[in-house]
C-alpha positions, -999 to 999 in steps of 0.1 A, spaced: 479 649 -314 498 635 -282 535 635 -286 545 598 -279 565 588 -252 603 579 -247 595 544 -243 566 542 -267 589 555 -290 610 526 -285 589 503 -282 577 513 -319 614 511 -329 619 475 -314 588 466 -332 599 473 -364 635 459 -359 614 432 -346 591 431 -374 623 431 -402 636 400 -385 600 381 -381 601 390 -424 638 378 -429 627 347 -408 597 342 -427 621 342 -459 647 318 -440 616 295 -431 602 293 -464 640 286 -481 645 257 -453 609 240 -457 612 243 -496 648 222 -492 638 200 -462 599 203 -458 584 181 -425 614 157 -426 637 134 -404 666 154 -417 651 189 -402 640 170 -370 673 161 -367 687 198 -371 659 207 -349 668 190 -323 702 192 -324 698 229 -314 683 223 -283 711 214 -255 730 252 -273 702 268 -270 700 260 -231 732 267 -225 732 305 -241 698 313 -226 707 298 -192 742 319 -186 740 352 -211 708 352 -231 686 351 -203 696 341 -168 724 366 -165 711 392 -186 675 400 -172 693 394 -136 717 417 -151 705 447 -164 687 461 -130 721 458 -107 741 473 -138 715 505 -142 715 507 -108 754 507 -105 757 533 -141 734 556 -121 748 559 -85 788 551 -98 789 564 -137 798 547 -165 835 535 -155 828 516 -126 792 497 -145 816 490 -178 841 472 -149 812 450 -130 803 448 -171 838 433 -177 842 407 -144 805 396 -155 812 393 -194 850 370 -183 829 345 -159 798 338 -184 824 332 -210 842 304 -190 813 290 -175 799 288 -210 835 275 -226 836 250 -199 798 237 -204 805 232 -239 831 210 -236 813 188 -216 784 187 -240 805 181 -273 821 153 -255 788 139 -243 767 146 -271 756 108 -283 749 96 -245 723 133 -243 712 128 -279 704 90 -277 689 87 -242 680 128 -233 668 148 -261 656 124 -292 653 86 -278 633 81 -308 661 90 -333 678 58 -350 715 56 -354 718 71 -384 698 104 -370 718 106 -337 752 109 -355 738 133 -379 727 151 -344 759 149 -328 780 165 -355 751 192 -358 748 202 -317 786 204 -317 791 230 -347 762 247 -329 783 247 -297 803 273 -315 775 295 -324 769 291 -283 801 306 -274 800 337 -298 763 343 -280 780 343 -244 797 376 -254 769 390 -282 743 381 -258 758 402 -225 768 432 -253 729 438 -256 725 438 -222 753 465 -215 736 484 -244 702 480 -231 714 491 -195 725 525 -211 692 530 -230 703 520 -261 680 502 -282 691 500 -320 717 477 -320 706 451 -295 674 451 -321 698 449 -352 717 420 -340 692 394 -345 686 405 -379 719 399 -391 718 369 -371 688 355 -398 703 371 -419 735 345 -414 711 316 -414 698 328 -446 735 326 -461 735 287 -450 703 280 -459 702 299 -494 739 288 -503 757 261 -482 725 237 -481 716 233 -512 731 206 -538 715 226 -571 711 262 -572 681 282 -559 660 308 -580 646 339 -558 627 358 -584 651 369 -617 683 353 -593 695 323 -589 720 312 -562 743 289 -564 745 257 -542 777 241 -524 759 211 -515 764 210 -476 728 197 -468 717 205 -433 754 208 -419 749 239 -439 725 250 -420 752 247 -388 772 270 -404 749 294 -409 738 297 -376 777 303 -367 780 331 -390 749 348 -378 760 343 -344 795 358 -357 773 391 -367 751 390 -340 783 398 -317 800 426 -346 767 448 -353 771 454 -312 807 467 -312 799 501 -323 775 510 -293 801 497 -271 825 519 -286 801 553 -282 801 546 -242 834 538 -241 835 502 -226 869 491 -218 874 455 -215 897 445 -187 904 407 -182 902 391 -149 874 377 -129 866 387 -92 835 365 -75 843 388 -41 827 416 -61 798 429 -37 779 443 -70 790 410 -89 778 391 -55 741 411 -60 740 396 -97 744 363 -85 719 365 -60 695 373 -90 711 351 -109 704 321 -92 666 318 -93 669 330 -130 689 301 -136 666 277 -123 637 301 -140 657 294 -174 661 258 -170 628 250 -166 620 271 -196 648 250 -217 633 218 -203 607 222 -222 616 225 -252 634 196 -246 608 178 -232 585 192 -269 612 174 -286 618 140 -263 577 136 -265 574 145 -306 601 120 -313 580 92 -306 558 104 -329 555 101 -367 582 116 -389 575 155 -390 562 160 -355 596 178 -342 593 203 -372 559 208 -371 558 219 -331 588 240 -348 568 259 -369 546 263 -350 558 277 -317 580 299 -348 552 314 -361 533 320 -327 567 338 -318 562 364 -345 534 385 -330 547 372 -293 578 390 -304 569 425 -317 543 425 -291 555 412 -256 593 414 -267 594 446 -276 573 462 -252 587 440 -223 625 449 -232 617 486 -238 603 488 -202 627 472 -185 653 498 -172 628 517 -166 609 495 -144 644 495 -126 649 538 -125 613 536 -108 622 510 -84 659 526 -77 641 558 -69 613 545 -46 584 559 -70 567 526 -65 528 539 -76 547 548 -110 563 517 -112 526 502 -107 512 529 -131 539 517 -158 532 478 -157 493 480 -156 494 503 -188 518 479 -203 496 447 -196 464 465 -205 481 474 -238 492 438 -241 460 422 -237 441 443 -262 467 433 -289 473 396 -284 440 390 -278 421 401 -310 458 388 -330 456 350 -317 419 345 -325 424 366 -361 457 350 -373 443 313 -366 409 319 -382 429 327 -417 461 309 -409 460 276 -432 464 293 -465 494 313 -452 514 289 -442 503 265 -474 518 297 -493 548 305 -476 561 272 -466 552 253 -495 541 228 -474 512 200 -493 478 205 -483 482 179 -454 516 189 -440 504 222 -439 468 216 -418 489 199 -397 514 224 -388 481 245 -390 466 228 -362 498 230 -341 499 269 -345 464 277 -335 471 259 -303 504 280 -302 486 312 -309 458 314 -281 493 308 -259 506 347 -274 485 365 -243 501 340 -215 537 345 -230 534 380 -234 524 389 -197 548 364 -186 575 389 -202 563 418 -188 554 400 -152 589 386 -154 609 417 -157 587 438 -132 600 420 -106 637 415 -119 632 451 -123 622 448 -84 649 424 -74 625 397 -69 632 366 -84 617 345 -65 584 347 -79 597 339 -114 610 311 -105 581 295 -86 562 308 -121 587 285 -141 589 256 -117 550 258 -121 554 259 -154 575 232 -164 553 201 -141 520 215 -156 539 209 -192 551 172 -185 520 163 -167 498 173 -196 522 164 -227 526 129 -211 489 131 -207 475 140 -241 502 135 -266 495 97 -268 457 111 -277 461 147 -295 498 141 -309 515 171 -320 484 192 -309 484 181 -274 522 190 -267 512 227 -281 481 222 -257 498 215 -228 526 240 -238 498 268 -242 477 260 -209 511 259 -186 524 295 -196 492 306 -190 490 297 -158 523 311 -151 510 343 -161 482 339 -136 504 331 -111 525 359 -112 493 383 -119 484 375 -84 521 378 -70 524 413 -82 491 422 -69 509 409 -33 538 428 -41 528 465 -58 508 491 -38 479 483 -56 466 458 -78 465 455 -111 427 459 -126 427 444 -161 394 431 -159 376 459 -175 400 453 -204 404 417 -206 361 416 -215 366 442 -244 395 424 -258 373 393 -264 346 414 -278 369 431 -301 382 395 -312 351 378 -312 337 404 -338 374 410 -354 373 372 -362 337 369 -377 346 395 -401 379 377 -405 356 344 -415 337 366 -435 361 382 -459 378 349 -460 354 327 -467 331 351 -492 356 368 -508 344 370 -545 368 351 -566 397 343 -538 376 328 -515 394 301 -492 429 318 -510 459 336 -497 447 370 -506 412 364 -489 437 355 -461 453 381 -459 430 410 -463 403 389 -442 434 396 -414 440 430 -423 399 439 -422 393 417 -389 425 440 -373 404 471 -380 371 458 -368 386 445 -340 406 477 -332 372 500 -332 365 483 -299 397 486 -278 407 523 -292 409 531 -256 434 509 -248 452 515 -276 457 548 -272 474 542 -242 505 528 -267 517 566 -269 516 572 -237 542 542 -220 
């Protein structure tokens, strides 16, 4: 038997972590729809957590730290540990004021970005509820700008087990608000029954703070092993600091077209009936969940040592690396999109409690979501092979690309397809970005990157995975059409579809 790799190995650990905060979510997002289901109170929420969710992922969550992490290895390997936790330190200070200061500005000018940015369609009574939500989760924001650069500076030292812990308390905290400060009556999980202090979605709010609140704690260990020292201060003169910045910039604009659209999902589904917002919501959710333990965790893993490779000049195994990575990629999403859709609408009737209609419609939303899995995922991987490269440019061009394709084609179909054409256009734009950044690479590597040998077995092994996925669920004896045809018509359609990429599979142990 091979002996797995370092990074296979934690990639397998990141997967699970990953996998224990897809289940705790899957709890969080059953207790929320049972409370709110497809409502104008969870748009509302929804929404709210947009403009936050920008400002995290544009300065710490991902602009900063994916610009990050490459300068900071770089720095831990030539200078040691002291001088990386100081260019750690001047990094953490500036994200945290830039983030403090942004905040400000938004809590003060929620209404005006609420009424006439993110939710136009919202009435007066839904905007205030949105204001008072987007500024509780401005505190939430401001506990990520630290939590969010601690899993960087963990990452950067090839640690792995926090970072991947952090988000699972962080459900974990939403589950707290969503189990206890929502509801107005109690709640009954099995032989327990919780009781309710009657918050409503403001609860919610709070939840998401304390989850942010252990997001940042679970972290504080690891930084404790490798002795980081904090040391207050800010120095922009910095030339390491300067190199960040240089990254930083394109990922900046990368990130912001990424935010935009969400924002522009939500501007377009609030024109639209009552439940559109939440229903795009569950939907990119769910397609998130094998996106996650898949292109996530294999894409993060690989990372620093995309940037060891690149450091060193040992550019054909830098190539090596990313073509096994997108090769493994490719055989998983594939055969998983077709597969999950084919036996998705009985799932999600279960779990979410959803009626029969609410549920084919968020049903319909996700399969769109779910044939998008394979773009997302390379775009991960593409991403951080050149950030592991120091070549953002590309990225950027990808998101810029990105975002136009989006608004052209959700201003295009949503007055026809609804809900379905915003996941549509959402689905056909990353796509392209991975495409387009396929082809960069191929400029930029030694040699090219030959997945087209795999990408033809991959739809074999899901065009066959998913028949016998039809199969099983449809002629099940005695659960036929039901959640446990669903679910072992998913688990026999992942076999059957794994007999005909074994090949690439194997090449999991050996990242």
């Amino acid at each position: 038997m091979k002996k797995l790799s370092r990074l296979t190995k934690v990639s397998l650990l990141l997967a699970v972590l990953f996998t224990l905060d897809k289940v705790l979510g899957v709890l969080r997002q059953m207790i929320i729809s049972r409370q709110f289901g497809l409502s104008a109170e969870l748009d509302v929420f929804n929404a709210a957590n947009n403009l936050p969710d920008m400002l995290f992922m544009l300065i710490s969550g991902g602009a900063l730290a994916i610009a990050f992490i490459p300068v900071l290895t770089e720095v831990l390997n030539r200078d040691g540990r002291e001088k990386a936790w100081s260019l750690f330190s001047n990094i953490l200070n500036i994200a945290f004021l830039l983030t403090a200061v942004l905040s400000v500005v938004v809590a003060v000018f929620a209404k005006p970005i609420i009424q006439h940015i993110i939710a136009p369609g919202f009435d007066a009574k839904q905007v205030a509820l949105a204001v008072e939500l987007m500024r509780l989760n401005l505190v939430a924001t401001l506990l990520f700008s630290i939590s969010g650069f601690f899993m960087a500076g963990l990452q950067a030292n090839q640690h792995f087990l926090l970072p991947a812990l952090a988000p699972v308390l962080y459900v974990v905290g939403q589950i707290f608000g969503a189990l206890i400060l929502s509801p107005a009556e109690g709640i009954s999980v099995g032989p327990i029954t919780f009781p309710g202090l009657g918050f409503g979605v403001i609860g919610l709010a709070y939840g998401v703070i304390i989850g942010a609140l252990l997001h940042l704690l679970i972290q504080v260990p690891g930084l404790i092993k490798f002795h980081f020292r904090w040391k207050p201060g800010v120095d922009f003169k910095d030339a390491e600091a300067r190199k960040v910045f240089a990254l930083m910039g394109p990922r900046l604009i990368s990130m912001l077209c990424i935010q935009l659209v969400f924002l522009g999902t939500d501007n377009l589904a609030s024109r639209l009936a009552a439940g559109s917002v939440s229903a795009l919501t569950y939907g990119w959710w769910i397609m998130q969940v094998p996106e996650t333990l898949i292109g996530t965790a294999i894409a993060t893993a690989i990372l620093p040592t995309l940037s060891e490779f690149f450091n060193n000049q040992k550019f054909d195994e830098l190539s090596a690396k990313i073509q096994r990575a997108a090769r493994v990629m490719l055989s998983l999403t594939i055969p998983i999109a077709i597969i999950s859709g084919i036996v998705l609408l009985p799932v999600i009737h279960r779990f979410l409690g959803l009626e029969m209609a609410e549920a084919e419609r968020v049903t319909n939303v996700t399969r769109v979501f779910l044939i998008g899995i394979v773009g997302h995922s390379l775009v991960e991987l593409f991403v951080r092979s050149f950030y592991a490269m120091q070549k953002p440019r590309y990225p950027m061009l990808g998101a810029i690309l990105t975002l136009v394709i989006f608004l052209g084609l959700g201003i295009l179909l949503m007055p026809r397809l609804e809900a379905v054409g915003i996941a549509t256009a959402n689905t056909i734009a990353y796509a392209t970005q991975a495409v387009f950044l396929l082809v960069m690479l191929g400029k930029t590597l030694p040699s090219k990157l030959q997945l087209g040998g795999t990408f033809g077995r991959d739809l074999l092994a899901a065009a066959v995975g998913g028949l016998a996925s039809y199969a099983v669920l449809t002629w099940l004896p005695g659960l036929r059409g039901g959640f446990l045809a669903a679910i072992v018509g998913f688990i026999v359609g992942v076999l059957v579809a794994a007999v005909f990429v074994r090949r690439e599979l194997g090449e999991l142990t050996q990242l």
